[in-house]
C-alpha positions as CSV (number, residue, x, y, z in Angstrom):
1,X,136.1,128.6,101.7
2,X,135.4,131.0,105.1
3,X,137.9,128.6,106.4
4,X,140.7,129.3,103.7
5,X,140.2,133.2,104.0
6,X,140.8,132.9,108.3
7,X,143.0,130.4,108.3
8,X,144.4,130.0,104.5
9,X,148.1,130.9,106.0
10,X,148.6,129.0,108.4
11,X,149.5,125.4,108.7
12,X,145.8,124.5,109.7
13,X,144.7,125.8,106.8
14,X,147.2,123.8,104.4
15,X,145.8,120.8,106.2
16,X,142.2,121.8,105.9
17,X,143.2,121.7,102.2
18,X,143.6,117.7,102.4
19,X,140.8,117.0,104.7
20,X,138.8,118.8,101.5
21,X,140.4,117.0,98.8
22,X,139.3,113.6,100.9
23,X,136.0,115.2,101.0
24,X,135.9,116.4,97.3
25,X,137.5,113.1,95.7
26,X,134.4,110.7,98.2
27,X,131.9,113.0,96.3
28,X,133.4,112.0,92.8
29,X,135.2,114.9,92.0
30,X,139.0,113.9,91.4
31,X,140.2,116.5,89.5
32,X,139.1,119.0,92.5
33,X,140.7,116.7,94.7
34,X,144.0,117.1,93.3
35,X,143.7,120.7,92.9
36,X,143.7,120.8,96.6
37,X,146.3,118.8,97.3
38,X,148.0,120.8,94.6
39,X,147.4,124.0,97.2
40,X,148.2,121.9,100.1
41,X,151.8,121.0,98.6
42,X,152.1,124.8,97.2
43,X,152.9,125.5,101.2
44,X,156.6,125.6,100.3
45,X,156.4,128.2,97.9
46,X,155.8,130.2,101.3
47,X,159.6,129.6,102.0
48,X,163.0,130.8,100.4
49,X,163.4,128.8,97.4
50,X,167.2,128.4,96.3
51,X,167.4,128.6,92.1
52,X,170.2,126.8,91.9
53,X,169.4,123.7,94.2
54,X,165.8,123.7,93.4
55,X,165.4,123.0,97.2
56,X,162.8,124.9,99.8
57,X,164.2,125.8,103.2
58,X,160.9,124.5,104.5
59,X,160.9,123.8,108.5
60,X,160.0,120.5,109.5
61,X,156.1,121.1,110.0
62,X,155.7,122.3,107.1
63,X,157.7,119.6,105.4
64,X,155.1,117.5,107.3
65,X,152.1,119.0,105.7
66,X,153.7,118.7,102.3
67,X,154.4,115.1,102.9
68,X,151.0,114.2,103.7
69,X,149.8,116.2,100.7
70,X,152.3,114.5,98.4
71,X,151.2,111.5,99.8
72,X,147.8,111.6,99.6
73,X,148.0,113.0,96.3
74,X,149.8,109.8,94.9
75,X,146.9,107.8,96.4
76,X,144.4,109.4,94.6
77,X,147.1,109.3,91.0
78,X,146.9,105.7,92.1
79,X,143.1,105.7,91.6
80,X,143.6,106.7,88.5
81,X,146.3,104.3,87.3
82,X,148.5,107.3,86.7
83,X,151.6,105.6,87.9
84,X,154.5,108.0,85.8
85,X,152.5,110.8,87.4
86,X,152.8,109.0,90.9
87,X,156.7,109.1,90.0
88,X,156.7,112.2,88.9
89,X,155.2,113.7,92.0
90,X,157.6,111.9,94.8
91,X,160.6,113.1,92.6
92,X,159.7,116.6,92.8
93,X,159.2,116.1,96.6
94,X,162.6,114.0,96.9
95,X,164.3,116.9,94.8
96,X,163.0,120.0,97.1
97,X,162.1,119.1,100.4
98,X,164.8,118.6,102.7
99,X,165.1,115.9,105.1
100,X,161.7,114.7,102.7
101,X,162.6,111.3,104.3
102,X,162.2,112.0,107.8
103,X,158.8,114.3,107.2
104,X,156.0,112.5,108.5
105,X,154.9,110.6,105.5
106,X,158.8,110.6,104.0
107,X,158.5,107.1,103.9
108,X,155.6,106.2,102.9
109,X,156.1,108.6,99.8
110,X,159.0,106.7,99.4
111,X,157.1,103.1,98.9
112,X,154.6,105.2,97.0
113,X,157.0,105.8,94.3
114,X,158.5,102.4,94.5
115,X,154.7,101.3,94.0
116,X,154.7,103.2,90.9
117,X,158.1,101.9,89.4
118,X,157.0,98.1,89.8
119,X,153.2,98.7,87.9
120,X,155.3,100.2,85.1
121,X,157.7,97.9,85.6
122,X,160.8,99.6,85.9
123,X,162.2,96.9,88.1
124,X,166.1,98.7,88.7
125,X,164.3,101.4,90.3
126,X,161.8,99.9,92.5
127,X,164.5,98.0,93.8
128,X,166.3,100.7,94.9
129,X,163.8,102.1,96.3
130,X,163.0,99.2,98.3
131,X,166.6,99.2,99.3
132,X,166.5,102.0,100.3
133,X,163.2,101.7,102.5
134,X,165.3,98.6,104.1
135,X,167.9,100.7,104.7
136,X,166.5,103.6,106.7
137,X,164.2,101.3,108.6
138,X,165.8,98.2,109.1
139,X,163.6,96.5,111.3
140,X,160.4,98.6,110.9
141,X,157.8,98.8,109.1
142,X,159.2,100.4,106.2
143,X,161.6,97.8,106.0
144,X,159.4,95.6,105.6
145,X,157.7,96.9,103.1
146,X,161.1,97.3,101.1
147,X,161.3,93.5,101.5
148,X,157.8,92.8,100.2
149,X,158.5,94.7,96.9
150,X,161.7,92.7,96.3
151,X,159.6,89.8,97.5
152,X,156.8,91.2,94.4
153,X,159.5,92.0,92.1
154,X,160.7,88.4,92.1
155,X,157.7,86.5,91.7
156,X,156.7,88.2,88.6
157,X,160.0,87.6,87.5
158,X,160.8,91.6,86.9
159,X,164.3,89.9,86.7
160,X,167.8,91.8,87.7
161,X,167.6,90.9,91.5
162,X,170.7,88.1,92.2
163,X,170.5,85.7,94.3
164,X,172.1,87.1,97.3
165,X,169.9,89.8,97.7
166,X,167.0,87.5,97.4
167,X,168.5,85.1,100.4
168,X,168.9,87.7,102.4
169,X,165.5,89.3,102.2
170,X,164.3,86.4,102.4
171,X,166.3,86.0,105.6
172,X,165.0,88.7,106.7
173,X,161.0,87.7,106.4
174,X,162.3,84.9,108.5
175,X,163.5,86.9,111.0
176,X,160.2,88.8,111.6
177,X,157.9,85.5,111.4
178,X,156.9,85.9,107.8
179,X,158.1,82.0,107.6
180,X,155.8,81.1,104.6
181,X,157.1,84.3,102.4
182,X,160.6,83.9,103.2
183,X,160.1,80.0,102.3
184,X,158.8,81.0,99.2
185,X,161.7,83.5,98.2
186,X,163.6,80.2,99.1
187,X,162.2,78.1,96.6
188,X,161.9,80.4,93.9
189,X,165.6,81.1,94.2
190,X,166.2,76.9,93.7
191,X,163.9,77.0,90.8
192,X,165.7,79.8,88.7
């Protein structure tokens, strides 16, 4: 708390804020933890906020610190099994952070969400999502994580994926030496 009243404007101090709820949510206390993360995200408030948009013209640091906060705040929703609340979060963040992808934890919010949309098994969305991912990060890691939740949406049959798509993920696996995956999107495609 000394901390917050020195440094509770400052970018240090929003980050303090997570390194609190990590220490607050170890020590059993979740609904603290989120509270902080809560303040941590509430950084943007500290910028102009346009009505109409809904959007924050926060500058890329701070969208970093309210990427992390988003982020870590779905992690600890995920503890919970709060998955709608997981989806609720990252579409607030998506809606009025700009550039929210390329923030330092843009992405991972982004498979955070699609996380969310396959437990409750919205399977249209969590596929775009992981399109997406594929999308901005081709041959990354975040790519490849867009490829494993196709790969997860198919083998529990959350249906609406064709063919093509599946061929060319699986194509893809192959490509980055996941042999035995992309083999298994293969045969799973000849047995449908």
């Amino acid at each position: 708390e000394d901390f917050d009243l020195e440094f509770g404007d400052t970018l240090a101090g929003f980050e303090a804020k997570l390194m609190m709820a990590l220490c607050q949510k170890r020590l059993g206390d979740a609904a603290t933890a989120l509270e902080l993360c809560d303040d941590a995200i509430a950084l943007r408030d500290r910028f102009d906020h346009d009505k109409k948009t809904g959007i924050y013209q926060v500058d890329p640091n701070a969208a970093d610190v309210v990427s992390a906060a988003v982020l870590q705040k779905t992690l600890f929703l995920k503890d919970q099994n709060e998955h709608s609340k997981i989806v609720d979060v990252t579409k607030d963040y998506f809606a009025t952070i700009p550039g929210a992808l390329e923030a330092m934890q843009g992405k991972a919010v982004l498979a955070a969400q699609g996380d969310a949309y396959f437990m409750l098994g919205d399977s249209t969305a969590a596929t775009a999502v992981a399109q997406k991912l594929i999308e901005t990060d081709p041959k990354g890691f975040w790519g490849y994580r867009g490829q494993q939740l196709l790969s997860n949406l198919i083998s529990v049959d959350r249906g609406g994926i064709g063919v093509e798509k599946v061929l060319k993920t699986a194509e893809s696996l192959a490509g980055q030496g996941e042999y035995e995956k992309a083999l298994q999107m293969c045969r799973e495609v000849v047995l449908q």
